[in-house]
C-alpha positions in Angstrom: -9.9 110.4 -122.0 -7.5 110.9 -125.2 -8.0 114.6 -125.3 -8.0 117.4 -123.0 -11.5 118.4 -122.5 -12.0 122.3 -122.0 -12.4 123.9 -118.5 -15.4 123.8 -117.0 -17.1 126.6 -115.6 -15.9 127.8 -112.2 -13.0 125.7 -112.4 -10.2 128.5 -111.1 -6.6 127.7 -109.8 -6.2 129.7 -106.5 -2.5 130.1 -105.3 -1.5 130.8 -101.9 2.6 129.9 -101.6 5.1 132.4 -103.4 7.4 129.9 -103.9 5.5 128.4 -106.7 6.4 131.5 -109.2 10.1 131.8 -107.2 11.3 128.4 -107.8 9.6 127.5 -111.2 12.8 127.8 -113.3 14.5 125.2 -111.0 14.1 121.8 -113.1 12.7 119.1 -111.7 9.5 118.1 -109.8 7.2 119.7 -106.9 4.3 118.5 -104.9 1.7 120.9 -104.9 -0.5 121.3 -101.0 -3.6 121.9 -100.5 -6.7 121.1 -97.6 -9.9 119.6 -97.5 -11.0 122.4 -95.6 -10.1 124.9 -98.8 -11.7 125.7 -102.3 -11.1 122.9 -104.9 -7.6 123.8 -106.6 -6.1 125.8 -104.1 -2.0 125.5 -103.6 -0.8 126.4 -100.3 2.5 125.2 -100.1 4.7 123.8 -102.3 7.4 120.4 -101.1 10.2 119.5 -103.7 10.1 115.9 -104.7 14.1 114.6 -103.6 13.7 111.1 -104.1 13.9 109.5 -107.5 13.9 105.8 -108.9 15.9 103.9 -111.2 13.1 104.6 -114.2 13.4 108.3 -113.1 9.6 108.7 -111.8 9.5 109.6 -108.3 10.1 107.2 -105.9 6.7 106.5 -104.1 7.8 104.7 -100.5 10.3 107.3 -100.5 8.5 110.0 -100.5 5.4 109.0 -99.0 7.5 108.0 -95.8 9.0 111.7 -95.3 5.7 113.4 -96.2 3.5 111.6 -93.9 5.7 112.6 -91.0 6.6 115.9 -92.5 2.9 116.9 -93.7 0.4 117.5 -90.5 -2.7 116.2 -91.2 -5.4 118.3 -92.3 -3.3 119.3 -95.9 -2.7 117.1 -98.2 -1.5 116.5 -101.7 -3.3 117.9 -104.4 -1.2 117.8 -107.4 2.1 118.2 -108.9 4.3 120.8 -110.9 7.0 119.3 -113.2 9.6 122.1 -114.8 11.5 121.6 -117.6 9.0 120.7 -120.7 9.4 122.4 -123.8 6.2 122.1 -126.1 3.1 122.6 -125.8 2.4 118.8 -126.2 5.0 117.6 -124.0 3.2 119.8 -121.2 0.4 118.5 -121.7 1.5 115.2 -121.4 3.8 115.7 -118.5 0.8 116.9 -116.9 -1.1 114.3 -117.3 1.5 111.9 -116.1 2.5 114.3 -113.1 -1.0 113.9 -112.1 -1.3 110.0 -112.1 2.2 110.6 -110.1 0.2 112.8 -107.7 -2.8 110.4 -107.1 -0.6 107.5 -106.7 1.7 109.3 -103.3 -1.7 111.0 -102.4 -3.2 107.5 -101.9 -0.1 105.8 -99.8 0.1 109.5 -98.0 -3.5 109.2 -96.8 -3.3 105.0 -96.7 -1.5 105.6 -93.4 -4.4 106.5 -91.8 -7.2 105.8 -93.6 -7.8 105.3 -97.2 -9.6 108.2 -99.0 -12.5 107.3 -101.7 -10.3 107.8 -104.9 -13.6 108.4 -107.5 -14.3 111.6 -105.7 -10.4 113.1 -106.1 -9.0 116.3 -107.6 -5.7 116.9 -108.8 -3.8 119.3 -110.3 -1.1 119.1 -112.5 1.2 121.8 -113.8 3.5 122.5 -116.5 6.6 125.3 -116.9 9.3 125.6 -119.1 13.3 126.2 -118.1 13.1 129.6 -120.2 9.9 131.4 -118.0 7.0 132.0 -119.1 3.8 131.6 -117.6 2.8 128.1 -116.0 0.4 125.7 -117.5 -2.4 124.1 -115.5 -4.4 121.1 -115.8 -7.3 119.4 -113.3 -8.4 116.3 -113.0 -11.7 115.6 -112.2 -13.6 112.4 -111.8 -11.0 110.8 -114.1 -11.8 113.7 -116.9 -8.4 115.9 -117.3 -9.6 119.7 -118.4 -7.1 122.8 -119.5 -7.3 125.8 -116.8 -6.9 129.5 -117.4 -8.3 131.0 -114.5 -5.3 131.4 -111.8 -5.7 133.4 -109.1 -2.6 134.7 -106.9 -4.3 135.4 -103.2 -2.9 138.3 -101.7 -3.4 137.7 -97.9 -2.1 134.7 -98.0 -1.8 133.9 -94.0 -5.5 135.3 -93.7 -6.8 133.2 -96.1 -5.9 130.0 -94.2 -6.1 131.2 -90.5 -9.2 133.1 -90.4 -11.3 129.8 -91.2 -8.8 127.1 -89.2 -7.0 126.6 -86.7 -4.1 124.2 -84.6 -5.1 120.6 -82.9 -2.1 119.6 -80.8 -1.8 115.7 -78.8 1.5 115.2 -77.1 1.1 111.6 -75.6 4.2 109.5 -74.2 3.6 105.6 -74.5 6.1 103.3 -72.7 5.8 99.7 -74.9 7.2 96.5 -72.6 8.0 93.6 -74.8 9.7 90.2 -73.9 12.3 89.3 -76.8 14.5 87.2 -77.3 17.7 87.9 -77.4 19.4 86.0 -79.8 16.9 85.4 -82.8 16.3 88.3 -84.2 13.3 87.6 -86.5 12.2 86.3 -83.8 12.1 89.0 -81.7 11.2 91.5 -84.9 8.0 89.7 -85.0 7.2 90.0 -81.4 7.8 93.8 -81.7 6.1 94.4 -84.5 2.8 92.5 -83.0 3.2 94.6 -79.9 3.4 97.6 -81.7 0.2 96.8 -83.9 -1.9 96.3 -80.6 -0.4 99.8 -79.6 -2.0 101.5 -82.3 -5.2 99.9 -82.3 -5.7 100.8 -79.3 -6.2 104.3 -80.6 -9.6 103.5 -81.8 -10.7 101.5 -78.3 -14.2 102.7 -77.7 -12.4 103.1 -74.2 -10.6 105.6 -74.9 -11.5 109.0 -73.8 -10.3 112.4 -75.7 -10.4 115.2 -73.5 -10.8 118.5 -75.6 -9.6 122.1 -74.0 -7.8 125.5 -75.4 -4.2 125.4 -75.0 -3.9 128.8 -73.8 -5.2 129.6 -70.0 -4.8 133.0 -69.8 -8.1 134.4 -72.2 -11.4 135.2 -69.7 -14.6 133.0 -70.1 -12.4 130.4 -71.6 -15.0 127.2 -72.2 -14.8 124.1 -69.8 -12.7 120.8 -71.5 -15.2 119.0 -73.4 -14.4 115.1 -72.9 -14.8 113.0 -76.3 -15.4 109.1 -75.8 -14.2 106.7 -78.0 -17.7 104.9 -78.8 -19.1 108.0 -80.0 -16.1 108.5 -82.7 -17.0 107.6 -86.5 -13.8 106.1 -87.9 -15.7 105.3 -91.6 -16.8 108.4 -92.6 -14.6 110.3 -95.5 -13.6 113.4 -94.6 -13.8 115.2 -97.9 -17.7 114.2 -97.6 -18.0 115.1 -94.0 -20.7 118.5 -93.6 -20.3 121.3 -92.1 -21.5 123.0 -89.0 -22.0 126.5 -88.9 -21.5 128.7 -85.8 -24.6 129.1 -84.3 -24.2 124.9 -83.5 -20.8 125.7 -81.8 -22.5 126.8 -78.8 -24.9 123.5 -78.0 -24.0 122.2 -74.9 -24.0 118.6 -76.3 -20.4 117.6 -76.8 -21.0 115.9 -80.3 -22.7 118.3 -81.9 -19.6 121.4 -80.7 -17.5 122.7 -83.5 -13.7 123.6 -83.0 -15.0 127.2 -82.9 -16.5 126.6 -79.6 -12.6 126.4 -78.6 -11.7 129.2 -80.7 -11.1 133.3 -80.3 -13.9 135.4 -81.7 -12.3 137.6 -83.7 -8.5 139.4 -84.2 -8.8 142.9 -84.7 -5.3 143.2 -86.3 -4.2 141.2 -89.7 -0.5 141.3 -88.2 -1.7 138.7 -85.6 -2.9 136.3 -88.2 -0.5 133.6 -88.3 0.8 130.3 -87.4 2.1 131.9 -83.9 -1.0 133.3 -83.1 -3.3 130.8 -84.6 -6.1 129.0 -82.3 -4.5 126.2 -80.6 -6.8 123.2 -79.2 -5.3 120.7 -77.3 -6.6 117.1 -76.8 -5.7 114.7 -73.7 -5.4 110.7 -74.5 -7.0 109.2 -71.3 -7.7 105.6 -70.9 -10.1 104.8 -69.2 -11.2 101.1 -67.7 -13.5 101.7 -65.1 -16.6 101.1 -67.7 -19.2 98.4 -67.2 -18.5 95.2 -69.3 -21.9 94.0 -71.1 -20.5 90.9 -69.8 -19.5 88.7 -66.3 -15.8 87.9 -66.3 -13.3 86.5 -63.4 -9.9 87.5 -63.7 -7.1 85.0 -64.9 -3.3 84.9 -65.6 -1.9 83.0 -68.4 2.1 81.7 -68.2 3.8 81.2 -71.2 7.0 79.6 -70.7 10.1 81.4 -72.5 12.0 78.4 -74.7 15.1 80.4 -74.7 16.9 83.6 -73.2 15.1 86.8 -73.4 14.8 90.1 -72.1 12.6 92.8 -71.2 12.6 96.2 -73.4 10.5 98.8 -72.3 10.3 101.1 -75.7 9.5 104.6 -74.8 7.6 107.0 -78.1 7.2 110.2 -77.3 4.1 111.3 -79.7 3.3 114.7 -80.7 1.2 116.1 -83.5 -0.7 118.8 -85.0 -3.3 118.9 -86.9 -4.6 121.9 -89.2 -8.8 122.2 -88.7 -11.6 124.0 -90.4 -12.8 125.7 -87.4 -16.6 124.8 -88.2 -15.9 121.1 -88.0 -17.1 119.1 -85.3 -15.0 118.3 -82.5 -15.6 114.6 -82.8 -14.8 114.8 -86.7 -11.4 116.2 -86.1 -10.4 113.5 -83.5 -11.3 110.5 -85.2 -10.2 111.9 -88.6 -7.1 113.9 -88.0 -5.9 113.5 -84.5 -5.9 109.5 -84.2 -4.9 109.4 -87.8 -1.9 111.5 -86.7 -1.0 109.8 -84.3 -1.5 106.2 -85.2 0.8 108.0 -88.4 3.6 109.5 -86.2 3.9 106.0 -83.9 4.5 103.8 -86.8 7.3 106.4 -88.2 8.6 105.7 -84.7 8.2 102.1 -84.7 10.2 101.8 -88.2 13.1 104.0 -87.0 13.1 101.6 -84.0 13.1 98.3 -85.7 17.0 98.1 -86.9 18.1 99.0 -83.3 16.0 96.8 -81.5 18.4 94.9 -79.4 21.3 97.1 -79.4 20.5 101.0 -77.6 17.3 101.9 -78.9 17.0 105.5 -80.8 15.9 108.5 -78.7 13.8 110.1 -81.2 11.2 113.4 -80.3 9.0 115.3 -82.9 9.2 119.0 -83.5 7.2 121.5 -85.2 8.8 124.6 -87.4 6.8 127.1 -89.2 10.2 128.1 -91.4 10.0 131.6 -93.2 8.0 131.5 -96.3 5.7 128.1 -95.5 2.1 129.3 -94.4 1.7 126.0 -92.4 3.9 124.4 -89.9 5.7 120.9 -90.5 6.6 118.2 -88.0 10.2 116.6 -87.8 11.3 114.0 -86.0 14.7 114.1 -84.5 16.8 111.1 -83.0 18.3 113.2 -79.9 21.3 110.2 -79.3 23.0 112.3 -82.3 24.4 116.1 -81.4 23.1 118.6 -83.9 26.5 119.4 -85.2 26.9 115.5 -86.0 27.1 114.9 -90.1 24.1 112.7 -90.1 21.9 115.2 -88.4 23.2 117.8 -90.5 22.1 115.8 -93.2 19.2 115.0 -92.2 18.6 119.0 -92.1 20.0 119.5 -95.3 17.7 117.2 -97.4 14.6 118.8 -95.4 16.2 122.7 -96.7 16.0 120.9 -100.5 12.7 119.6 -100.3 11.4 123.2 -98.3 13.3 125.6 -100.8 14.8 126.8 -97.9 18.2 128.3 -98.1 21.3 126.4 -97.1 23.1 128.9 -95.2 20.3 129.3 -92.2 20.2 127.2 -89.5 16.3 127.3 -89.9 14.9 123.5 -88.7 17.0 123.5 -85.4 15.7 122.4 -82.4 15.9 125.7 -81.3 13.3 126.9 -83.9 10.8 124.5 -83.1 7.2 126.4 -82.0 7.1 126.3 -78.4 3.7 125.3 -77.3 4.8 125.4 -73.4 4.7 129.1 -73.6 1.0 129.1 -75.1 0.2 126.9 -72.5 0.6 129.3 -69.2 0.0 132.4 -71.4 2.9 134.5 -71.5 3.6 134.6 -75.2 7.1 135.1 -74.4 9.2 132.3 -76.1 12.7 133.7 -74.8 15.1 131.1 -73.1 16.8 134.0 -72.0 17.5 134.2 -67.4 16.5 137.6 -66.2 15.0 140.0 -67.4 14.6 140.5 -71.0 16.1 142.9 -72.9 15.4 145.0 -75.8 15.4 143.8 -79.3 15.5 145.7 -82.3 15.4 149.1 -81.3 16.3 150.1 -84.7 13.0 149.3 -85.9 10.9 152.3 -86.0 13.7 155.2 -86.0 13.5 158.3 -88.5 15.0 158.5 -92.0 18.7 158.8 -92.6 18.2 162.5 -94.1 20.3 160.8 -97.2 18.8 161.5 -100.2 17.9 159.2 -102.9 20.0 156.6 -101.1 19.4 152.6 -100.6 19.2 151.4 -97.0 21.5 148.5 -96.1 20.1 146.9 -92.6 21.0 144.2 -90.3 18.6 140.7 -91.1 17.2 139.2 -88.1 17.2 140.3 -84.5 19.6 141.2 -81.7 19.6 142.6 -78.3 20.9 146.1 -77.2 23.3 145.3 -74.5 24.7 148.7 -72.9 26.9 150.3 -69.7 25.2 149.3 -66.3 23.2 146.5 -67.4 23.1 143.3 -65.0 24.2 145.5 -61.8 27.5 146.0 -63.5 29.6 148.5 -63.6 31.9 149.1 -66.5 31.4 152.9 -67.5 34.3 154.1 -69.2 35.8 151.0 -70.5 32.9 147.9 -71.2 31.7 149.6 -74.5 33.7 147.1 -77.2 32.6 144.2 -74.5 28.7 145.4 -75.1 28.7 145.5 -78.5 30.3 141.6 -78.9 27.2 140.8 -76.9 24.8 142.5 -78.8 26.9 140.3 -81.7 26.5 137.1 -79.7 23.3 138.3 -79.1 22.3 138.0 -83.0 23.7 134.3 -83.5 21.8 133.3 -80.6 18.6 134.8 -82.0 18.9 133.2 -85.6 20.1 130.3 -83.9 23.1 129.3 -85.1 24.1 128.9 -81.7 22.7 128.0 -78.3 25.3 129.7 -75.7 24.3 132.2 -73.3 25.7 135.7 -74.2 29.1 135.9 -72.0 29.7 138.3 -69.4 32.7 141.0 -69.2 34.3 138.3 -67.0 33.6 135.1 -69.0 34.8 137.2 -72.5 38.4 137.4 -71.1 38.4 134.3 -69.4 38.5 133.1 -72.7 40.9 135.4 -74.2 43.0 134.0 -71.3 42.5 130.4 -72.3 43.6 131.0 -76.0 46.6 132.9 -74.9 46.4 136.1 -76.1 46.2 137.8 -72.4 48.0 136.9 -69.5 45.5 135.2 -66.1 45.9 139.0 -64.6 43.9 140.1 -67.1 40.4 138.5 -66.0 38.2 140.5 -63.6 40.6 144.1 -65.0 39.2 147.2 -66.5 41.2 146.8 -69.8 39.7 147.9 -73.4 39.6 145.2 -75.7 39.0 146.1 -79.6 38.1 144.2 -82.8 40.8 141.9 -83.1 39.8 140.4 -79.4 36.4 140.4 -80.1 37.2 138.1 -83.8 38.8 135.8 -81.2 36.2 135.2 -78.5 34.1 135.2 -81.8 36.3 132.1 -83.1 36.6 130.6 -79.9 33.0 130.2 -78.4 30.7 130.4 -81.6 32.8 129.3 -84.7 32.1 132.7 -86.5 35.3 134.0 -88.6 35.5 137.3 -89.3 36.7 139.7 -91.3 38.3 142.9 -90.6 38.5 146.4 -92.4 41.0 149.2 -90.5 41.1 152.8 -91.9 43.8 155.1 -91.0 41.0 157.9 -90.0 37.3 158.9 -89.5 37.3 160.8 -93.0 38.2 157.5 -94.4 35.4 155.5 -93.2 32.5 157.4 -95.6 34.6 155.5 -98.3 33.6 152.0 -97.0 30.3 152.6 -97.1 29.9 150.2 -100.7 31.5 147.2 -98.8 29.7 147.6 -96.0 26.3 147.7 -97.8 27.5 144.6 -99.2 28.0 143.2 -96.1 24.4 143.7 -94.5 22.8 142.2 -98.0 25.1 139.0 -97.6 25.6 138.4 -94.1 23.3 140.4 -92.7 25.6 140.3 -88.7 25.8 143.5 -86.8 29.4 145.2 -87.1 31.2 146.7 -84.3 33.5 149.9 -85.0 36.3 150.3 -82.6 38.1 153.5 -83.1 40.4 155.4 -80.3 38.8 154.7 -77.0 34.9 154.6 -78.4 33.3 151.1 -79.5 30.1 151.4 -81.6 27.5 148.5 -83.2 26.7 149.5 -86.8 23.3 148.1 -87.9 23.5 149.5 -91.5 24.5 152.0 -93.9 22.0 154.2 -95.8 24.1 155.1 -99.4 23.7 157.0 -102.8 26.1 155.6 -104.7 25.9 158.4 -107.7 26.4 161.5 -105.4 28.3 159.2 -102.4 25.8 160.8 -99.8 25.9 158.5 -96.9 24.8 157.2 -93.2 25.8 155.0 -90.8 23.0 153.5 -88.5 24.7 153.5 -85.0 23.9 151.4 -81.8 25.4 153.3 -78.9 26.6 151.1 -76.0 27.6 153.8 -74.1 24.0 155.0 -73.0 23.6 154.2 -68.8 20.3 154.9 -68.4 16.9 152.2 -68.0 15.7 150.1 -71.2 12.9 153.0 -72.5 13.3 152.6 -75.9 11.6 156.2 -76.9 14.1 157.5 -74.5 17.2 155.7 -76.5 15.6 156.7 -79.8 14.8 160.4 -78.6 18.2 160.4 -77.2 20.0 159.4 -80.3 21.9 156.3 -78.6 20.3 154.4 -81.6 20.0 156.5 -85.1 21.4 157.2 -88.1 24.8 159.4 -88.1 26.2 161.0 -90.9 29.6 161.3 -91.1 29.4 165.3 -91.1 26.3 166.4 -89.4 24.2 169.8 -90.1 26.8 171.8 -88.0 29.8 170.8 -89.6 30.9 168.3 -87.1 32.9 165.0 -87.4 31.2 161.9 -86.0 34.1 159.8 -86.8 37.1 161.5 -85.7 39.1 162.3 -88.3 42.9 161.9 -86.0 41.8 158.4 -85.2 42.5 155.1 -86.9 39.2 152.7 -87.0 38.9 149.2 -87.2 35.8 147.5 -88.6 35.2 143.9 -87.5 32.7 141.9 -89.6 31.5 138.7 -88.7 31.1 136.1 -91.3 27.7 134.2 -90.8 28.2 130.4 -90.6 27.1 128.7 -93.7 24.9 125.4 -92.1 21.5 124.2 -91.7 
């Protein structure tokens, strides 16, 4: 149609993602996400497009390629939001055009596994202008494009997906033996790629059993594994046109008429446990199985094929792992043959191309991973080639273009392997995804703790989590003398727990072993009782994590109240914990609660100098972690006022 017709009646734009109003001044072009298992219209996520072509239209392999690994099935794309149009007729133009743009990556998206019926589709596209102002909103609909006024900003956003689906996960290894020869490479291209294409047919072999069972084995009455076969699977059908099965069929005993709620918790009584991490997670089994009857009488026979020149055997191992995002009233059987296999037959044939230019040389280690990165209401899959260390310049690039497409920040190390959703944990039913030997220790203990008392002031806290490490813990014994040594590990502590680094917090011993090794203390002084202070701990800072650090010394306690503006600054930049070393006493500050007009202030102190067991009401009650003014109600001095004090500040690392 020449003209844009007006909206049709229940036509309404229903918005999930935040990032959609955060990042609309940012010029340029953004995919807009939705699933078949949502209302018509409705944005969940938003993915920057990063790759453009010589006529500056996106470029469609490009893209495609990254979002079919990097978008699990079960959303897909539903429109596009182009920023920088000035009139009102350029928008509508550009929305038009951003739409065809959308339909064209939506159908080599979904061509990977399994073409969707295009006369059925609807897009979105959307307009906005570098100077603000609201967005513009278009739909297409059986070919007809119509103007939309009716937006809709959902406020519980996570509840809105998780209540009505949940998580399919397939991890399946495949070991692929291939004779090629060694010195004609098209040759042996050929070969691969025919060996690979058998591979993934063999996905859909009526053969092939699914087995179907909830991931987590610690719930009571859990159902039985429900075993899917191949022959009963309907590749053909479309999902978008695929009905419905309410909950009362989710309890038939007959495996292709059970739902995914069958697999699924009842109910969660607390909207806090509505997320990705606590979403339902289903796992499915690949088994093949032989053993059936064949309709017909065979013998068994070999067949030699002579080799007419050198070649070799290469066994091609694919480590497969997916995840799939399901309407929970959806048949089982639905969501296998149209998500699962498409997933996988999807995530192989990512593989298989990375493989192909190393084919005879030393073959690419590559492993899938699964991040749920702050901000994103679903999680994404990357894969990973493992041959390259994390802190290698192509990894980190390969990082850095996924933090521009995401709108993630590029001073986080957020899609680390570190990061990556650990299923194993669901799997025995702990929930506890620390790496950590030992006991665990508390986190955050901060979090909870009365007000300041400071009046009309703005509270400056440490981002992200740490551990309290204190006298006596471990069996050792350094009362008197370990306090600046416990508060570098509750440092440490924090860059292990945002992950910008993977080493174990060091112990008393292994902190001035490498003080030793830089030179700054003599071999006598490993396994002593000596203090160190803030300018040791910026060394074993520089030494084992990377971190610089700045430091801030004040001739006396009365001085420090004076800081308190450049240390709020701190905690809203870098966000690190910050240890104060002063006379004999070493403290971790968490943050500063200031009024800048009257200069009323508070320091929020971590004590490492409590000795007693990890009760946290007991550290709270006792006031080992609180906030303390510099001048309490009685007149006294926290901060002594005939010591000096030095103030170290680490620096987070700016990297992805």
């Amino acid at each position: 149609m020449n003209e844009t017709e007006k909206v049709t009646d229940g036509d309404t734009i229903k918005i999930l993602c935040p990032r959609l109003i955060l990042t609309r001044r940012e010029p340029g072009l953004q995919w807009l996400i939705g699933s078949p298992f949502s209302p018509p219209f409705t944005i969940i996520s938003t993915f920057k497009s990063i790759h453009t072509s010589s006529s500056s239209s996106p470029d469609f392999i490009k893209e495609s390629d990254d979002l079919r690994t990097l978008l699990i099935k079960g959303f897909d794309i539903i429109g596009g939001l182009i920023v920088g149009g000035s009139s009102s007729d350029d928008g509508e133009k550009n929305a038009r055009e951003v739409i065809v743009w959308a339909g064209k990556l939506r159908e080599l998206v979904i061509g990977g596994g399994g073409r969707e019926n295009l006369e059925n589709r609807e897009l979105i596209g959307a307009v906005a202008g570098l100077s603000g102002g609201d967005v513009k909103f278009f739909v297409e609909r059986r070919g007809n494009v119509t103007a939309v006024d009716s937006v809709v900003y959902e406020e519980n956003q996570e509840k809105f997906v998780w209540e009505r689906g949940c998580l399919f996960r397939c991890n399946l290894p495949i070991k692929m033996p291939v004779y090629l020869p060694v010195k004609n490479k098209a040759d042996a291209e050929k070969m691969y790629l025919h060996a690979a294409e058998v591979v993934a047919s063999s996905f859909k072999d009526p053969l092939v059993t699914y087995m179907v069972e909830r991931l987590s084995k610690d719930i009571s009455g859990a159902p039985q594994p429900v075993i899917i076969r191949g022959v009963d699977l309907d590749f053909n059908a479309d999902l978008t046109n695929i009905k419905f099965v309410g909950e009362k069929s989710a309890q038939d005993s007959d495996a292709k008429k059970l739902t995914c709620a069958h697999f699924c918790s009842k109910s969660k009584s607390s909207p806090a446990l509505i997320s990705v991490e606590n979403a339902d997670v289903i796992q499915v089994s690949v088994l093949f199985n032989r053993s059936g009857k064949s309709p017909k009488s065979s013998a068994p026979f070999a067949e030699y094929i002579p080799a007419l020149e050198e070649a070799r055997l290469f066994v091609v191992d694919f480590e497969l792992e997916v995840l799939c995002y399901v309407a929970k009233d959806l048949l089982l059987m639905s969501a296998i043959s149209k998500l699962i296999i498409p997933a996988l037959v999807d995530q192989f044939n990512s593989m298989k191309k990375a493989v192909l230019p190393k084919l005879l040389a030393q073959h690419p280690q590559l492993c899938s991973y699964h991040f749920n990165p702050p901000g994103l209401l679903h999680p994404i899959t990357v894969i990973y080639e493992l041959n390259y260390g994390e802190t290698e310049l192509k990894q980190v690039e390969v990082r850095r273009s996924l933090h521009m497409r995401l709108g993630l920040p590029f001073d986080r190390p957020l899609l680390r392997i570190a990061n990556a959703l650990d299923f194993s944990m669901m799997k025995d039913g702990s929930g506890n995804s620390s790496k950590r030997k030992g006991p665990s220790l508390l986190k955050d203990v901060h979090i909870g703790i009365p007000s300041s008392g400071v009046s009309g002031g703005v509270v400056s806290l440490v981002q992200g989590s740490y551990e309290y490490h204190h006298y006596l813990q471990d069996g050792f014994d350094d009362s008197g003398w370990g306090c600046a040594y416990r508060s570098l590990q509750t440092i440490i502590s924090w860059f292990r727990l945002q992950y910008y680094t993977s080493i174990d917090v060091p112990s008393h011993r292994e902190i001035q072993q490498a003080l030793v090794e830089i030179g700054d203390k003599d071999p006598s002084f490993i396994g002593s009782r000596e203090w160190i202070g803030a300018i040791e701990l910026s060394f074993v800072l520089d030494k084992l994590l990377g971190v610089s650090c700045k430091i801030i010394n004040v001739r006396s306690g009365a001085e420090l109240p004076e800081k308190c503006r450049e240390l709020a600054l701190h905690f809203e930049n870098q966000g690190t914990p910050i240890m104060i070393g002063g006379g004999v006493l070493a403290y971790t500050l968490l943050g500063v609660d200031y009024n800048e007009a009257s200069g009323d202030c508070a320091f929020l102190i971590l004590d490492p100098h409590y000795t007693s067991n990890d009760d946290h009401k007991k550290i709270v009650n006792g006031g080992w972690c609180g906030w303390k003014k510099a001048v309490d109600s009685k007149g006294r001095n926290f901060f002594l006022h005939d010591k000096f004090y030095n103030l170290l500040l680490p620096q987070r690392p700016s990297m992805v």
